[in-house]
ZALOLO-319821 format. One record per residue (C-alpha): residue number from 1; x negated, y negated, z; residue in one letter. Coordinates in nm, 3 decimals. Layout:
BEGIN
{site NUM {X Y Z} a}
...
This chain:
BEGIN
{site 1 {0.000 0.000 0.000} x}
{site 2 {-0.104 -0.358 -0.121} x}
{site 3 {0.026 -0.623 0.019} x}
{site 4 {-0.058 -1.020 -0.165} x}
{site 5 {0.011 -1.335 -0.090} x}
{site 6 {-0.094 -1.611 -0.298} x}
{site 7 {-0.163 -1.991 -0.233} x}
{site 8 {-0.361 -2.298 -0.368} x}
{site 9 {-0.011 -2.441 -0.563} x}
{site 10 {0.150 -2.792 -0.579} x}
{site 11 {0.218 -3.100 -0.790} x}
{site 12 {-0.056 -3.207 -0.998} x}
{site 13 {-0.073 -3.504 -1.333} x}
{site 14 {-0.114 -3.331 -1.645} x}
{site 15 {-0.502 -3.305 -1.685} x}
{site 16 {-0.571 -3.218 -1.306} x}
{site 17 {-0.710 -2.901 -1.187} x}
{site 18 {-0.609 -2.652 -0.920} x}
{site 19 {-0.700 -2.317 -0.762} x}
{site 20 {-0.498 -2.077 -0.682} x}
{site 21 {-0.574 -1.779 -0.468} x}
{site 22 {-0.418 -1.401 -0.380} x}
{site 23 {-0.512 -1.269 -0.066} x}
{site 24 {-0.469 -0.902 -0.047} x}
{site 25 {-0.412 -0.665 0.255} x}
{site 26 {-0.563 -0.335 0.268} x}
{site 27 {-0.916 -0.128 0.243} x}
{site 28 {-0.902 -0.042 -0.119} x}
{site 29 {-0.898 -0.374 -0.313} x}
{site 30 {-1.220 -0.310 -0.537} x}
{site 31 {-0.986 0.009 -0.644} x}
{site 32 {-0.739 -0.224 -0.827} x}
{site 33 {-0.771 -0.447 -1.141} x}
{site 34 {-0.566 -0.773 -1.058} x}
{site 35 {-0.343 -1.006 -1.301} x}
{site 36 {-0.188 -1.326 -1.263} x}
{site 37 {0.168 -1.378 -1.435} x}
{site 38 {0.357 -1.687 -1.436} x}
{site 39 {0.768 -1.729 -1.495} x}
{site 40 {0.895 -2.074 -1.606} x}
{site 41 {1.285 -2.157 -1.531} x}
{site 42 {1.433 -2.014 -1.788} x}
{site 43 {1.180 -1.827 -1.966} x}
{site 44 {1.052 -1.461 -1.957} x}
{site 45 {0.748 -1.341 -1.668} x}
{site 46 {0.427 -1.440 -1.888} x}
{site 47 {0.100 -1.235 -1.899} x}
{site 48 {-0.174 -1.541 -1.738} x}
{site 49 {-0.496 -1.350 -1.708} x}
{site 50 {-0.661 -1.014 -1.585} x}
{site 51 {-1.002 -0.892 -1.415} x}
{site 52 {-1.109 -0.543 -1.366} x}
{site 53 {-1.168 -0.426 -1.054} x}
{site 54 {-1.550 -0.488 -1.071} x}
{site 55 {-1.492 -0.817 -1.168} x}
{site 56 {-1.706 -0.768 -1.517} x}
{site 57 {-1.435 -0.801 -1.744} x}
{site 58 {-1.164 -1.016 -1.788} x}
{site 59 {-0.910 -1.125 -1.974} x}
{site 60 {-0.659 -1.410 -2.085} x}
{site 61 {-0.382 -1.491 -2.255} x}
{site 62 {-0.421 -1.754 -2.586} x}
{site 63 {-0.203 -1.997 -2.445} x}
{site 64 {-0.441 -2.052 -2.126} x}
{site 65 {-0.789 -1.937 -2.256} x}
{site 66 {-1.111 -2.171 -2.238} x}
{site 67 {-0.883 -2.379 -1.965} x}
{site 68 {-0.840 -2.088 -1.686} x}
{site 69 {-1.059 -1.886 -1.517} x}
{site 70 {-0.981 -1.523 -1.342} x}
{site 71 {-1.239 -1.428 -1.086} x}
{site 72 {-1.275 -1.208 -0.759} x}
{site 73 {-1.418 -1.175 -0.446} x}
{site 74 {-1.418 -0.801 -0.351} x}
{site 75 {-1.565 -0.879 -0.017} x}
{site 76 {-1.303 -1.098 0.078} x}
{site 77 {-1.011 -0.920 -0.086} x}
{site 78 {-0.914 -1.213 -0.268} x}
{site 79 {-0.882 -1.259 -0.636} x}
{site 80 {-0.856 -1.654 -0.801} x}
{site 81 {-0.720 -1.830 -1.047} x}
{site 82 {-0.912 -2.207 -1.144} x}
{site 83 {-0.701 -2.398 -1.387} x}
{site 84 {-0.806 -2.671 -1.563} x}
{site 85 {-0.674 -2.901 -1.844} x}
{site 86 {-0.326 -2.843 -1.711} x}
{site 87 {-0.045 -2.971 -1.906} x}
{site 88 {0.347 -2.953 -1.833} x}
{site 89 {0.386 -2.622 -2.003} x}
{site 90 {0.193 -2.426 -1.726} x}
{site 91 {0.458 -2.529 -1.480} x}
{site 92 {0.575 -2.198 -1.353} x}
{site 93 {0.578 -1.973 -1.034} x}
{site 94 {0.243 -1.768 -1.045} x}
{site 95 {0.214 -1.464 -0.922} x}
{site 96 {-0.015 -1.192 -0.851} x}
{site 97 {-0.073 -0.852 -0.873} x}
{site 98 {-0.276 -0.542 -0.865} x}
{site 99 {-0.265 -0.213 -1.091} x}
{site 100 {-0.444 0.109 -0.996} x}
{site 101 {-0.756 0.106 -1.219} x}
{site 102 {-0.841 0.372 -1.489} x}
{site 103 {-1.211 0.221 -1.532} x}
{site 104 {-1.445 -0.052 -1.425} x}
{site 105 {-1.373 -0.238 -1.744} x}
{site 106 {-0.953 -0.233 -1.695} x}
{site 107 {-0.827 -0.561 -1.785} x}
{site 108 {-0.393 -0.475 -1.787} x}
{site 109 {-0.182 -0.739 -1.934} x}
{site 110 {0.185 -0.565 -1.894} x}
{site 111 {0.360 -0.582 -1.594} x}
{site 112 {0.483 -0.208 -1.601} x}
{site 113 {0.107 -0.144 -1.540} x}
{site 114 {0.103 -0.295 -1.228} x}
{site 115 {0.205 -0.177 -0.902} x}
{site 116 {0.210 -0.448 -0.602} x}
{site 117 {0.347 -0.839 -0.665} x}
{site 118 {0.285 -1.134 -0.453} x}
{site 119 {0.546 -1.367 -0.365} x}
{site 120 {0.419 -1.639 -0.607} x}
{site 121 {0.335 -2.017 -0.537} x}
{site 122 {0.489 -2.271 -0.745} x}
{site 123 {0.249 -2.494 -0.946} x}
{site 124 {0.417 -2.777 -1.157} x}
{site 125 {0.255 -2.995 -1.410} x}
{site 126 {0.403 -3.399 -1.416} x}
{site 127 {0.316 -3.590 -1.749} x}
């Protein structure tokens, strides 16, 4: 059992940064690859960004790549998401979770594959 809870959201201008970060409960954290997903109002849960449980790979989706960064702390059992560049279309709840991992190199970007979701934190994007 994996418990997350995520912070680091809030209100920031289009163009500001923040940092989100998923805490995770539990002995066996470097076991799981971890994913961030985000759900506007209205709109379907979106794929953000993955990391393998080693941390050496990673992955993102278009809409967010070369402006967010996905990285991990296995020591600390907590997983990160920097964003930069943000504009009014990331406003969303993010959310967290963690898959069992087939490999070192896992990066999963459907939900399905994962088994243990945060709560989210709320991060909106003013113009």
């Amino acid at each position: 059992q994996v418990q997350l809870v995520e912070s680091g959201g809030g209100l920031v201008q289009a163009g500001g940064s923040l940092r989100l970060s998923c805490a995770a409960s539990g002995r066996t954290f470097s076991s799981y690859a971890m994913g961030w997903f985000r759900r506007a109002p209205g709109k379907k849960r979106e794929f953000v960004a993955a990391i393998s449980r080693s941390g050496g790979s990673t992955y993102y989706a278009d809409s967010v790549k070369g402006r967010f960064t996905i990285s991990r702390d296995n020591a600390k059992n907590t997983v990160y998401l920097q964003m930069n560049s943000l504009k009014p279309e990331d406003t969303a709840v993010y959310c967290c979770a963690a898959a069992p991992s087939r490999s070192p190199y896992h990066t999963p970007t459907g939900p399905s594959q994962y088994d243990y979701w945060g709560q989210g934190t709320q991060v909106t994007v003013s113009t």
